[in-house]
Structure formats: C-alpha cells, structure tokens
PQR file of N, CA, C, O and H, with PARSE charges and radii, in Angstrom:
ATOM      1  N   UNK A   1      -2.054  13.310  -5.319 -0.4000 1.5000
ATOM      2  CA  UNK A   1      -0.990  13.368  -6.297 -0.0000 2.0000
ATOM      3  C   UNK A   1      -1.345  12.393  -7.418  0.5500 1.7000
ATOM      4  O   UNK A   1      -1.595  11.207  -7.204 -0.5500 1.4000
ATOM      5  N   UNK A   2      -1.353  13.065  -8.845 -0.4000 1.5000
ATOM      6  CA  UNK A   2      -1.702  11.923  -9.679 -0.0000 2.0000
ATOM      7  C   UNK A   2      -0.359  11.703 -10.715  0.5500 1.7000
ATOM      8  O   UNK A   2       0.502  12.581 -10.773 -0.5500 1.4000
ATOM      9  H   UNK A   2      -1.149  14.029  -9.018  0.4000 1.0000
ATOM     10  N   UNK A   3      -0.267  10.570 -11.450 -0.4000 1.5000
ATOM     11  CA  UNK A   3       0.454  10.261 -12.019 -0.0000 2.0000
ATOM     12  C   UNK A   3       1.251  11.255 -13.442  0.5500 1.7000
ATOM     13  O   UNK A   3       2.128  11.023 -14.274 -0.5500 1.4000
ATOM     14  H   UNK A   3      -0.966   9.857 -11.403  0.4000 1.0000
ATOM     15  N   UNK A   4       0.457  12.287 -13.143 -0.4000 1.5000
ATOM     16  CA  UNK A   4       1.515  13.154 -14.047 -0.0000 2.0000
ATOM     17  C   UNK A   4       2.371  13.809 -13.273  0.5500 1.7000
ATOM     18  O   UNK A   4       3.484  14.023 -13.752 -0.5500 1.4000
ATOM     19  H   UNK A   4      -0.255  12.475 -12.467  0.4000 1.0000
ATOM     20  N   UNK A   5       2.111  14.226 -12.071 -0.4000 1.5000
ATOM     21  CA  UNK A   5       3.226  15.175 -11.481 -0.0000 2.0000
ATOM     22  C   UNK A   5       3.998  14.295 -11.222  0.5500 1.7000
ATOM     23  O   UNK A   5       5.156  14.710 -11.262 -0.5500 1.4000
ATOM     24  H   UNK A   5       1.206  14.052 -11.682  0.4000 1.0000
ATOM     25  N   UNK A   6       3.878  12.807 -10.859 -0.4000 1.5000
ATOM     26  CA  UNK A   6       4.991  11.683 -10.134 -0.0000 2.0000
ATOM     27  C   UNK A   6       5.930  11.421 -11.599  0.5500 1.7000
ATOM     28  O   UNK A   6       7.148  11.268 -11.503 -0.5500 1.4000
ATOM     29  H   UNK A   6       2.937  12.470 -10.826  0.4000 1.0000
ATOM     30  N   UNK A   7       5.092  11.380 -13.225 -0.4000 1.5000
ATOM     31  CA  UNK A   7       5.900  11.713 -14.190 -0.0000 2.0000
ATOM     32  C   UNK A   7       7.004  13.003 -14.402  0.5500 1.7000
ATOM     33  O   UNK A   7       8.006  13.046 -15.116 -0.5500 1.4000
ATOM     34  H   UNK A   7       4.102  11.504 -13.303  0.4000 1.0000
ATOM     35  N   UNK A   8       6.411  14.049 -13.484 -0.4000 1.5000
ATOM     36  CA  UNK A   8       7.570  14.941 -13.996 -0.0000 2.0000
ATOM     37  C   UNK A   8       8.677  15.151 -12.954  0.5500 1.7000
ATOM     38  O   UNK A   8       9.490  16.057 -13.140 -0.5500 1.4000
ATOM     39  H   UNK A   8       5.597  14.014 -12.904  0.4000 1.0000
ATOM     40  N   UNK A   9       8.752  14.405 -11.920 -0.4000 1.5000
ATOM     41  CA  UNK A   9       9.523  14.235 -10.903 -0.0000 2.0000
ATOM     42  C   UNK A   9      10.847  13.631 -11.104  0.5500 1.7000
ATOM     43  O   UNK A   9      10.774  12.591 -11.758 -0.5500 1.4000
ATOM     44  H   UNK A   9       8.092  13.670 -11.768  0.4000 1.0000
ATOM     45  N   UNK A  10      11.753  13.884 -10.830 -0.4000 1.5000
ATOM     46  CA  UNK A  10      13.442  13.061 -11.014 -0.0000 2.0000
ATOM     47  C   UNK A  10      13.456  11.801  -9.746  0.5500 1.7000
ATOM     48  O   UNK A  10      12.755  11.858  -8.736 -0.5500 1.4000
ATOM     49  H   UNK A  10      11.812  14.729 -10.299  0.4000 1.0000
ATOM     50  N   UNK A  11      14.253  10.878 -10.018 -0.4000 1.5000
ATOM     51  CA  UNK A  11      14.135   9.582  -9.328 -0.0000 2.0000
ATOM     52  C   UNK A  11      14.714  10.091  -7.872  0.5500 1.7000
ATOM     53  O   UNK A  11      14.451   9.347  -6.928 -0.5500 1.4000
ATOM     54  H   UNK A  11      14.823  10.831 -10.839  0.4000 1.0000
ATOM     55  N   UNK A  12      15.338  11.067  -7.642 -0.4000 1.5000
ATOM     56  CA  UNK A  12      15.463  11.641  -6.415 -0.0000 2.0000
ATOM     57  C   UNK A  12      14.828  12.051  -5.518  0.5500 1.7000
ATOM     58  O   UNK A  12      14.848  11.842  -4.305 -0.5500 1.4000
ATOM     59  H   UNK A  12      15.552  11.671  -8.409  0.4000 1.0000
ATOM     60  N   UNK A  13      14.027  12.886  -6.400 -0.4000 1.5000
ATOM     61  CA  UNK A  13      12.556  13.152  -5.542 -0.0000 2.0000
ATOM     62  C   UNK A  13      11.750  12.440  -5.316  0.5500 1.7000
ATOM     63  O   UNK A  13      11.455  12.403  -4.122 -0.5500 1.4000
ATOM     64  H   UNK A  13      14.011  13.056  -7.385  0.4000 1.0000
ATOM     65  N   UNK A  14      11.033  11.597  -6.155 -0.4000 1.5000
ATOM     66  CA  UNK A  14      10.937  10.069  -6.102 -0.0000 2.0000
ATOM     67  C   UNK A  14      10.915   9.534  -4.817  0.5500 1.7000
ATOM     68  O   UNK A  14      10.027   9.868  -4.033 -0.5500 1.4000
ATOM     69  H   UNK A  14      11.273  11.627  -7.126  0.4000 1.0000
ATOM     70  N   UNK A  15      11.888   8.649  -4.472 -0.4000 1.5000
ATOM     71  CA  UNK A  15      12.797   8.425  -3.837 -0.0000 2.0000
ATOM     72  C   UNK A  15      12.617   9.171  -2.087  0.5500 1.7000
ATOM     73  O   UNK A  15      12.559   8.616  -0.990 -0.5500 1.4000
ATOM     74  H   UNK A  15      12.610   8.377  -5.109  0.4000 1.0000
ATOM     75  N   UNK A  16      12.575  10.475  -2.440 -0.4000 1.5000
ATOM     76  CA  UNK A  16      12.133  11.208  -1.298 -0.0000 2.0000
ATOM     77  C   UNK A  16      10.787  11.287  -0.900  0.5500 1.7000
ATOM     78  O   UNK A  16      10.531  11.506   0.283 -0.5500 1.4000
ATOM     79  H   UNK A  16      12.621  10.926  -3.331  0.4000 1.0000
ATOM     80  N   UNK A  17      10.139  11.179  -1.502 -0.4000 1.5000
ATOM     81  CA  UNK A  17       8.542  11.336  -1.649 -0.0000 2.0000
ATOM     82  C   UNK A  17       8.158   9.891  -0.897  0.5500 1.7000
ATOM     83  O   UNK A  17       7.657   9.851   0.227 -0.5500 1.4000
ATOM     84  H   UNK A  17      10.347  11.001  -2.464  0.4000 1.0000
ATOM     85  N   UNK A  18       8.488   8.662  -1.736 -0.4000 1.5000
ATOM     86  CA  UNK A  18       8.375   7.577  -1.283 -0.0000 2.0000
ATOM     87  C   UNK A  18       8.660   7.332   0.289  0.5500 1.7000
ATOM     88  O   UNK A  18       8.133   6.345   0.802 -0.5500 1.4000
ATOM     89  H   UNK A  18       8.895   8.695  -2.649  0.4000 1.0000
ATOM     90  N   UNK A  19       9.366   8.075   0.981 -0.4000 1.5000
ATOM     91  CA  UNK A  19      10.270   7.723   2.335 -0.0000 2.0000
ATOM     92  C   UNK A  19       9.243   8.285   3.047  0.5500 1.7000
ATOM     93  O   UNK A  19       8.879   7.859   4.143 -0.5500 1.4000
ATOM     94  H   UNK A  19       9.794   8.877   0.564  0.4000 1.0000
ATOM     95  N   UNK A  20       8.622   9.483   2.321 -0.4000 1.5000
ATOM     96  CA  UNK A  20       7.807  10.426   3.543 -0.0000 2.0000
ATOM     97  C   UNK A  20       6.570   9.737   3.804  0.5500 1.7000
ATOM     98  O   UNK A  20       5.927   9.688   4.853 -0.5500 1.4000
ATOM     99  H   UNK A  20       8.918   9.830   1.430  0.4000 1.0000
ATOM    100  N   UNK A  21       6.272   9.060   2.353 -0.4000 1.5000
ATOM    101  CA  UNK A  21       5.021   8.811   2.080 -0.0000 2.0000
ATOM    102  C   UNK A  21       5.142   6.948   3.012  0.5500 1.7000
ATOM    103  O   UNK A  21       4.103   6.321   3.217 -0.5500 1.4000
ATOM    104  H   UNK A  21       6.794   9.100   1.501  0.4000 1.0000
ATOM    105  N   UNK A  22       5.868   6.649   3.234 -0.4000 1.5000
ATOM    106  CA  UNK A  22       6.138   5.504   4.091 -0.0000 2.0000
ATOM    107  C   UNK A  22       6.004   5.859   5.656  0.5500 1.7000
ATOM    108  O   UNK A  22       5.062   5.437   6.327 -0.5500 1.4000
ATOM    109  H   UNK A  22       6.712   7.159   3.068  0.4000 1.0000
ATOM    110  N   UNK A  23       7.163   6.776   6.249 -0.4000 1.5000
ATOM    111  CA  UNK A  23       6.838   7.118   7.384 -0.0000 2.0000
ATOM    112  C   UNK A  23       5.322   7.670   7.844  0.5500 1.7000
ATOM    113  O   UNK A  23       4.783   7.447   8.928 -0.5500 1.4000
ATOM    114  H   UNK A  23       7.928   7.118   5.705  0.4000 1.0000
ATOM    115  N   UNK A  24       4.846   8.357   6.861 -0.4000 1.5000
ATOM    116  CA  UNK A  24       3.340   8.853   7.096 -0.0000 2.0000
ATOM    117  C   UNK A  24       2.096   7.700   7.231  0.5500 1.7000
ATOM    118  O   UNK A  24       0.980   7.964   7.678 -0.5500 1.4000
ATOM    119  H   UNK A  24       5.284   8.537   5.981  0.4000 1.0000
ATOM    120  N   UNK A  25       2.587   6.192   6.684 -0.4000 1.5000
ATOM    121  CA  UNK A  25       1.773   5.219   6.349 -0.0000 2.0000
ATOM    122  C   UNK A  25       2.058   4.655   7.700  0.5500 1.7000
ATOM    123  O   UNK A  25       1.160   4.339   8.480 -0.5500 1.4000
ATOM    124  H   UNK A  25       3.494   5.977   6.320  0.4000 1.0000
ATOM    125  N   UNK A  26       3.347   4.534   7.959 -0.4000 1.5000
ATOM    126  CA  UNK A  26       3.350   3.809   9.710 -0.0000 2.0000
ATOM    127  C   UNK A  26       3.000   4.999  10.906  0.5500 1.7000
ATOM    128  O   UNK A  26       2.884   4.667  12.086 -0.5500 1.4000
ATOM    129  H   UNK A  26       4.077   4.791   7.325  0.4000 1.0000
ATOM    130  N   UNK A  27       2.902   5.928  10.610 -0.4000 1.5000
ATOM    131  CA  UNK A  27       2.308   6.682  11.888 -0.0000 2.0000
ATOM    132  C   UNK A  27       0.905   6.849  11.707  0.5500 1.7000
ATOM    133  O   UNK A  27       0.327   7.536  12.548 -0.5500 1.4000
ATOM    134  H   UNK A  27       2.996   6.197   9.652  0.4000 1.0000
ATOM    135  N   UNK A  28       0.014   6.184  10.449 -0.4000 1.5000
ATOM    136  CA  UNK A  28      -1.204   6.041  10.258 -0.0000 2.0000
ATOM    137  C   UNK A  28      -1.719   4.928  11.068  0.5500 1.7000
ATOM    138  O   UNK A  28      -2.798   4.788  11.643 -0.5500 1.4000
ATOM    139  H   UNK A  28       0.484   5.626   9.765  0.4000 1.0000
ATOM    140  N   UNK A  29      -0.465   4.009  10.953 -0.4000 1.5000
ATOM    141  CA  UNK A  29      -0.948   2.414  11.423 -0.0000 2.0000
ATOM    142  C   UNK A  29      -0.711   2.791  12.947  0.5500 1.7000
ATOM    143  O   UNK A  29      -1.466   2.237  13.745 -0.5500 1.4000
ATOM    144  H   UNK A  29       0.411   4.123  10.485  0.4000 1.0000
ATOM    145  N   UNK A  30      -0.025   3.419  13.311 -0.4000 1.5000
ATOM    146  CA  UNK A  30       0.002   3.747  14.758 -0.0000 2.0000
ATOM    147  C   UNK A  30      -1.424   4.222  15.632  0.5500 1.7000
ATOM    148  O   UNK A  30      -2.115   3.873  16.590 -0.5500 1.4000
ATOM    149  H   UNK A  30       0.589   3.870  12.662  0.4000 1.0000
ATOM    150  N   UNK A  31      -1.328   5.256  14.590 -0.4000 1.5000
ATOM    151  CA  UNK A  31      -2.818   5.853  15.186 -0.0000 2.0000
ATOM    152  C   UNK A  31      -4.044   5.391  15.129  0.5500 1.7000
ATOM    153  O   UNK A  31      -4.966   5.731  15.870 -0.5500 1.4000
ATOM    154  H   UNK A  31      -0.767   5.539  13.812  0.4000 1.0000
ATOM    155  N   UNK A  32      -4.099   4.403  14.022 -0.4000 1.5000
ATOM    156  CA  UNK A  32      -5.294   3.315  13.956 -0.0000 2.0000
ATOM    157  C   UNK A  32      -5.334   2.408  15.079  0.5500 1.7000
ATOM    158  O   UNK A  32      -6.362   2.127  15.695 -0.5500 1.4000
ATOM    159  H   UNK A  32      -3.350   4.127  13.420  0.4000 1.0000
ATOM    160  N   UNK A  33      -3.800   1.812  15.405 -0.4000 1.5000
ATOM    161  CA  UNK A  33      -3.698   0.840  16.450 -0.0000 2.0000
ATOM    162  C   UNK A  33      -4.362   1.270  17.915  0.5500 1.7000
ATOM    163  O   UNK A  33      -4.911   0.520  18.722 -0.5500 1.4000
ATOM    164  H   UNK A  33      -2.964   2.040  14.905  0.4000 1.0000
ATOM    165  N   UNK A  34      -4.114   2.902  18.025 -0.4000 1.5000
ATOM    166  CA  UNK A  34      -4.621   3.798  19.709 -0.0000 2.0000
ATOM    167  C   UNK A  34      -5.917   4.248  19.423  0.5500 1.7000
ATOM    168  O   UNK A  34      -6.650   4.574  20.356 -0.5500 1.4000
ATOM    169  H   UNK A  34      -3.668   3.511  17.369  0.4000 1.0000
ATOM    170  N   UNK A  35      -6.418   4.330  17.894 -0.4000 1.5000
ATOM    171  CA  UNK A  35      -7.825   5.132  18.184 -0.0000 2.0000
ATOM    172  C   UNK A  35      -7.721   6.355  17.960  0.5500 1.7000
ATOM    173  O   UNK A  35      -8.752   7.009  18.119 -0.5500 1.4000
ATOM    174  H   UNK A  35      -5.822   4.065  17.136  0.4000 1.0000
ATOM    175  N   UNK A  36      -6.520   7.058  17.539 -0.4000 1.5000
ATOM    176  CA  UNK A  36      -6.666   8.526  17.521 -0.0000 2.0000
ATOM    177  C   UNK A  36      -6.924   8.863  15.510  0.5500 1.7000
ATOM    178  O   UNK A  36      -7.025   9.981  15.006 -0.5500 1.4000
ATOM    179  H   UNK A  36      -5.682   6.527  17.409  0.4000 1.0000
ATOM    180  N   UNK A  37      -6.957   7.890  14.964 -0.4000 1.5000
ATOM    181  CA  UNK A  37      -7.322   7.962  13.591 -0.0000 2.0000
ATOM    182  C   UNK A  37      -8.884   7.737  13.268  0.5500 1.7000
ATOM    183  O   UNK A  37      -9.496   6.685  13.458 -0.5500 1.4000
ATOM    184  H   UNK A  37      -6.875   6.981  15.373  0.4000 1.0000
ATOM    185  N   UNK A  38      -9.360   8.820  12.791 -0.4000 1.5000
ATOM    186  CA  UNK A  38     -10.928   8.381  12.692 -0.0000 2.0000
ATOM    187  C   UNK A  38     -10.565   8.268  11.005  0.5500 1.7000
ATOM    188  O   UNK A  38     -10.267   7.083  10.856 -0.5500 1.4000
ATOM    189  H   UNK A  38      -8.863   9.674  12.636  0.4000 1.0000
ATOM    190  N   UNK A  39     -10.490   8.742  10.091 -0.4000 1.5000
ATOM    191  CA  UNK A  39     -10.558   8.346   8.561 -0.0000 2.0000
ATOM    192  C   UNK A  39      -9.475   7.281   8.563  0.5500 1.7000
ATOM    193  O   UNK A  39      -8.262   7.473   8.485 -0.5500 1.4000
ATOM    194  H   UNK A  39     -10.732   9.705  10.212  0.4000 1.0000
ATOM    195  N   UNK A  40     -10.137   6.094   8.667 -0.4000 1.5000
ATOM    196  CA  UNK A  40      -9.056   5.358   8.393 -0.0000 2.0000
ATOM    197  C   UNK A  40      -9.118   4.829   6.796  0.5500 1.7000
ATOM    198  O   UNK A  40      -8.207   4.083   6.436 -0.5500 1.4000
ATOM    199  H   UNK A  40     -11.122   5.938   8.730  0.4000 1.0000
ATOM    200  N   UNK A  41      -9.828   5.076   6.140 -0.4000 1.5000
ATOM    201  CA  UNK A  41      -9.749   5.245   4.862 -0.0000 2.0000
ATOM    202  C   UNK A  41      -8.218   5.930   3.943  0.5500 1.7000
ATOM    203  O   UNK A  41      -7.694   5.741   2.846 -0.5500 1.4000
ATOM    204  H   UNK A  41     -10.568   5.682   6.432  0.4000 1.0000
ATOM    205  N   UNK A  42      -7.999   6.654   4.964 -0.4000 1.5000
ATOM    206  CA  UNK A  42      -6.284   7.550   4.519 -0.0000 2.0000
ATOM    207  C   UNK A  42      -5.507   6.239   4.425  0.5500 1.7000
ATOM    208  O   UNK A  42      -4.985   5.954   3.346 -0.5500 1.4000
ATOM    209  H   UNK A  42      -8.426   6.808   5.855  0.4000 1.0000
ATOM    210  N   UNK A  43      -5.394   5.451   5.431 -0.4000 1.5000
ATOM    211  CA  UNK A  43      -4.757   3.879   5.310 -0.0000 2.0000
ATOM    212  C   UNK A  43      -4.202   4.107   3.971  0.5500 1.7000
ATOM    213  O   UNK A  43      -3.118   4.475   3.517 -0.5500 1.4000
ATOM    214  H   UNK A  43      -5.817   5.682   6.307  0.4000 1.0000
ATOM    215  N   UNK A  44      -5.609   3.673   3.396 -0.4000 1.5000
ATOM    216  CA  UNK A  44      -5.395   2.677   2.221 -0.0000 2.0000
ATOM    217  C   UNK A  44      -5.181   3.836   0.944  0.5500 1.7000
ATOM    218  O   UNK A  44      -4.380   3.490   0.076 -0.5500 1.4000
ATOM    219  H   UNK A  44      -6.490   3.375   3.764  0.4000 1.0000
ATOM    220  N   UNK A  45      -5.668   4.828   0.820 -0.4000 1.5000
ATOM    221  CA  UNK A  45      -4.780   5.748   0.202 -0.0000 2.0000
ATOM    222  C   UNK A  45      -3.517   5.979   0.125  0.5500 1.7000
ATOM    223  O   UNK A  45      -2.918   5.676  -0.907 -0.5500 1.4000
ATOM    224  H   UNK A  45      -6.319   5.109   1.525  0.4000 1.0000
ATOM    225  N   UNK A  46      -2.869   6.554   1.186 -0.4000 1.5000
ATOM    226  CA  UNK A  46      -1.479   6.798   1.739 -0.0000 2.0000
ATOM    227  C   UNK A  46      -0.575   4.850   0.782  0.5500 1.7000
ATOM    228  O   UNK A  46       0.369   4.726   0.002 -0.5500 1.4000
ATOM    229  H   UNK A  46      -3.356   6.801   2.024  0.4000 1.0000
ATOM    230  N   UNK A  47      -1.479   3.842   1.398 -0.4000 1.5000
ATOM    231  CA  UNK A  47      -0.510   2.436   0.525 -0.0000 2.0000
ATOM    232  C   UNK A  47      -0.478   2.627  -1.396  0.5500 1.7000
ATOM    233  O   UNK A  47       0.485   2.407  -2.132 -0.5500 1.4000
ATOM    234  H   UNK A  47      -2.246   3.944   2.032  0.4000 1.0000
ATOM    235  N   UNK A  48      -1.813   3.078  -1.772 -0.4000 1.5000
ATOM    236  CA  UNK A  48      -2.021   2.995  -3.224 -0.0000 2.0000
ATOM    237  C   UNK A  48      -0.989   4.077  -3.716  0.5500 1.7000
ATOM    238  O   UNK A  48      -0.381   3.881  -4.768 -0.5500 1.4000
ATOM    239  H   UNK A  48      -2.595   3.257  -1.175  0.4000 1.0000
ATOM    240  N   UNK A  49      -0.752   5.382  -2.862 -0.4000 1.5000
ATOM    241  CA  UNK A  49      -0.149   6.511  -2.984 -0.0000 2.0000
ATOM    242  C   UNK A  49       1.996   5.794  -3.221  0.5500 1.7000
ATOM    243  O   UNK A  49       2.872   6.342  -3.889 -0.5500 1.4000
ATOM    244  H   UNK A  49      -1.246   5.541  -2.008  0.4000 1.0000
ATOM    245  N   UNK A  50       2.069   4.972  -2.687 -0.4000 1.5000
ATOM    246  CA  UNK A  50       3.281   4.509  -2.250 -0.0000 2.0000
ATOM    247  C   UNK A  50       3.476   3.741  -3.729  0.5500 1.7000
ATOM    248  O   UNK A  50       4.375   3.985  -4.534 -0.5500 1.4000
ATOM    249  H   UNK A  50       1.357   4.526  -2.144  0.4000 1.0000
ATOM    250  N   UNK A  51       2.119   2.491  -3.921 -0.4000 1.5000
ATOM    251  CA  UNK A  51       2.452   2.000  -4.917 -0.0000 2.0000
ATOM    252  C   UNK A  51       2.475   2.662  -6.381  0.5500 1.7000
ATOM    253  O   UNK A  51       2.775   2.353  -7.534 -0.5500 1.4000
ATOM    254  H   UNK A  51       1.388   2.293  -3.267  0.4000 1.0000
ATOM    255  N   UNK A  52       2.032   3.640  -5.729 -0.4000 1.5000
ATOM    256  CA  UNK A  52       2.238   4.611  -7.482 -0.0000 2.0000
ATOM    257  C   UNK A  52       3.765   4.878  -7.566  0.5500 1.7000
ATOM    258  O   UNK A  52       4.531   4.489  -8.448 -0.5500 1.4000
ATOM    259  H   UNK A  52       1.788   3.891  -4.792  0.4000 1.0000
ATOM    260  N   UNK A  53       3.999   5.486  -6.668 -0.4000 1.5000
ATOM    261  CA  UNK A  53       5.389   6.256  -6.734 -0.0000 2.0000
ATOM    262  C   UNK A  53       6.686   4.813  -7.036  0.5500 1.7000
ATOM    263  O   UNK A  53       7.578   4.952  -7.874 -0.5500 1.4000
ATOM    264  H   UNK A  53       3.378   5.802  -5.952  0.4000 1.0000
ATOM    265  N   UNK A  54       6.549   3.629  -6.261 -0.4000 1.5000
ATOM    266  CA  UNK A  54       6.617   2.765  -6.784 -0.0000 2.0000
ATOM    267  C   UNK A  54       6.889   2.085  -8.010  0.5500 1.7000
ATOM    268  O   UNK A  54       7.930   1.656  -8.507 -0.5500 1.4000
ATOM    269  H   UNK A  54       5.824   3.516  -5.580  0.4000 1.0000
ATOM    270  N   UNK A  55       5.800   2.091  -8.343 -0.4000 1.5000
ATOM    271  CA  UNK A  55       5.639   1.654 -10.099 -0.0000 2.0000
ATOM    272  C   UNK A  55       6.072   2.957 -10.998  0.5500 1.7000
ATOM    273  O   UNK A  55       6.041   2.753 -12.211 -0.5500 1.4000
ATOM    274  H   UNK A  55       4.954   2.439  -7.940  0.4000 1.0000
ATOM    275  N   UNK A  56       6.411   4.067 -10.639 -0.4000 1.5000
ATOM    276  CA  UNK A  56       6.661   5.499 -11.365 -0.0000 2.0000
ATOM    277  C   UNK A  56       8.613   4.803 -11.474  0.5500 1.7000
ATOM    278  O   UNK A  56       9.378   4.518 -12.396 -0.5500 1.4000
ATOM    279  H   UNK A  56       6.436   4.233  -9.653  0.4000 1.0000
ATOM    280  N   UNK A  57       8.687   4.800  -9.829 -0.4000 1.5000
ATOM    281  CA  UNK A  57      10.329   4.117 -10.239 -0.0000 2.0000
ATOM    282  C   UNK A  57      11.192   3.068 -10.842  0.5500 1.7000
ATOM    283  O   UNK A  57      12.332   2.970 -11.296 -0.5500 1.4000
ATOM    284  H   UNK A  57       8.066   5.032  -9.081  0.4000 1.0000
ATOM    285  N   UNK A  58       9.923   2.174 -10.603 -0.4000 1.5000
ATOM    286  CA  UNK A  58      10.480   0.583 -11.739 -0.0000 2.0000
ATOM    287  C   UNK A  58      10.322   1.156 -13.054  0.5500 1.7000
ATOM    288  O   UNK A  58      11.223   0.822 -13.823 -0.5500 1.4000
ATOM    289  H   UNK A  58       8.998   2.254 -10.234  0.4000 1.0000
ATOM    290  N   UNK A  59       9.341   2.011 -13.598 -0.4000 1.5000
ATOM    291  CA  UNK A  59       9.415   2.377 -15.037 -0.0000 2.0000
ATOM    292  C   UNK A  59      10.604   2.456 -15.531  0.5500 1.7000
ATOM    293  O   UNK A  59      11.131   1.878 -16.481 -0.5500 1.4000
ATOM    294  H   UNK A  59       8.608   2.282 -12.974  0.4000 1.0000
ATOM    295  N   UNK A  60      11.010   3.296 -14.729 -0.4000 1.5000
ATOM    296  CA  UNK A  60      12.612   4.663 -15.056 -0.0000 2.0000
ATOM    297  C   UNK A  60      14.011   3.762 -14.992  0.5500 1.7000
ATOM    298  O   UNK A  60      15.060   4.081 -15.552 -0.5500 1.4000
ATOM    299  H   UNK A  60      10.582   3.765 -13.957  0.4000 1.0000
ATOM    300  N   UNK A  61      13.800   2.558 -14.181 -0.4000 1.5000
ATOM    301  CA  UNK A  61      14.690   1.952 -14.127 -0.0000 2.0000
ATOM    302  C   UNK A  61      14.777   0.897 -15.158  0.5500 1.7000
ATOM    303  O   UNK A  61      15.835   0.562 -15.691 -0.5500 1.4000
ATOM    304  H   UNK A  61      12.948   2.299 -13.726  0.4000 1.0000
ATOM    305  N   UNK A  62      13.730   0.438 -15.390 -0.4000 1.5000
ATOM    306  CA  UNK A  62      13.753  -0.471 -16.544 -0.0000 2.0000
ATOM    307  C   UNK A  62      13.962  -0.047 -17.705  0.5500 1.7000
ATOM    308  O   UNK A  62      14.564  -0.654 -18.590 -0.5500 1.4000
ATOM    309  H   UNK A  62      12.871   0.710 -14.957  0.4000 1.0000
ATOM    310  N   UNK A  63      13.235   1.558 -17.807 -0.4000 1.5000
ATOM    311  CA  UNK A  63      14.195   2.305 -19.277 -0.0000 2.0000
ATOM    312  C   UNK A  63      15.027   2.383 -19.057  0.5500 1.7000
ATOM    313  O   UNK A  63      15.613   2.130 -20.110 -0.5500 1.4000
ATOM    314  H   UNK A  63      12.746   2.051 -17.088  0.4000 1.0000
ATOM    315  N   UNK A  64      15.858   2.619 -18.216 -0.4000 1.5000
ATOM    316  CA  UNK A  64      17.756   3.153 -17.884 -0.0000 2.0000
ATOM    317  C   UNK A  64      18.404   1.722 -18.644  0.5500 1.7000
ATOM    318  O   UNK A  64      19.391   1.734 -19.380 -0.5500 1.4000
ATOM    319  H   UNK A  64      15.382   2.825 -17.360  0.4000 1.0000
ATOM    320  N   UNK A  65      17.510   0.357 -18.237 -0.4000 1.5000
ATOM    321  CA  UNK A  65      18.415  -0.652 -18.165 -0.0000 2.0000
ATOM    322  C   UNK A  65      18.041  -1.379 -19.802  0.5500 1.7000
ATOM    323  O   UNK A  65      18.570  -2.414 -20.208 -0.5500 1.4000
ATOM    324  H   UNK A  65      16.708   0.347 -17.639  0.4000 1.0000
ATOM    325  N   UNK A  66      17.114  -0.639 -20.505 -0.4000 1.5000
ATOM    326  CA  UNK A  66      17.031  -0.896 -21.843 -0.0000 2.0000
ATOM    327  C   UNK A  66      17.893  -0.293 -22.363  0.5500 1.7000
ATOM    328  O   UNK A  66      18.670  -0.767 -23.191 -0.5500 1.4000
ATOM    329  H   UNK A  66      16.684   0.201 -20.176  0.4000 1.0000
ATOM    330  N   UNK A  67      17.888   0.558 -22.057 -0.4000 1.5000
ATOM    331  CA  UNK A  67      19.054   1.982 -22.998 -0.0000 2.0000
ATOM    332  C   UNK A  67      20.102   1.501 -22.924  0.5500 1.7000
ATOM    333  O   UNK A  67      20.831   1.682 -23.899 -0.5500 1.4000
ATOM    334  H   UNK A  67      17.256   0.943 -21.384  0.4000 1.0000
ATOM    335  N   UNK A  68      20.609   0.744 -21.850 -0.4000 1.5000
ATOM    336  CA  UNK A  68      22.337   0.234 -21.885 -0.0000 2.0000
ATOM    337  C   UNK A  68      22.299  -0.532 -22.572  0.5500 1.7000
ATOM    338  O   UNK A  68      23.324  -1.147 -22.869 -0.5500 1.4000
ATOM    339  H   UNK A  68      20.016   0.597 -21.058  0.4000 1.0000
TER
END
C-alpha cells in the first residue's frame, strides 16, 4: 500500500486499516516467537506499514485543527 491510496482513504478507514494492520503485526510477533514465520522481514514491513497510516492520520488531524 503506498501513500496515495492511504491519501484517498477517509479517517475511518484509516482507522480501520490501522487496527488490522496492528493485529496482523502481533500475530507476526507470535509466529516469530514459535518459529512458524520464516519471512520475518514482513515484521518490519507490516511496523513501517502502520507508521504510514499513522502519519496519513496526524496529517488530517492537524489540518482539521488549523481550519478551526
């Protein structure tokens, strides 16, 4: 997912994306912890993936809170 589709997304989806993309990051760390994860390279994707969506939502909020 690159930063234009996370641009054309509403803070809802957002929001939703972020939750999945969290639960998917701790059942990564799970499976790293037993051995059943061989790319553990996804790790650290799946975190950079989070901090995008992340930084996509502080944008939106910090415009909301200029505009007032």
């Amino acid at each position: 997912m690159d930063s234009k589709e996370l641009k054309d997304m509403d803070i809802a989806k957002l929001q939703k994306l972020l939750a999945e993309k969290r639960g998917e990051l701790q059942q990564q760390r799970f499976d790293v912890a037993t051995m059943k994860l061989t790319k553990v390279h996804t790790v650290a994707q799946t975190r950079k993936q989070i901090a995008q969506i992340l930084t996509e939502i502080t944008k939106r909020n910090t415009s909301l809170n200029n505009q007032a």
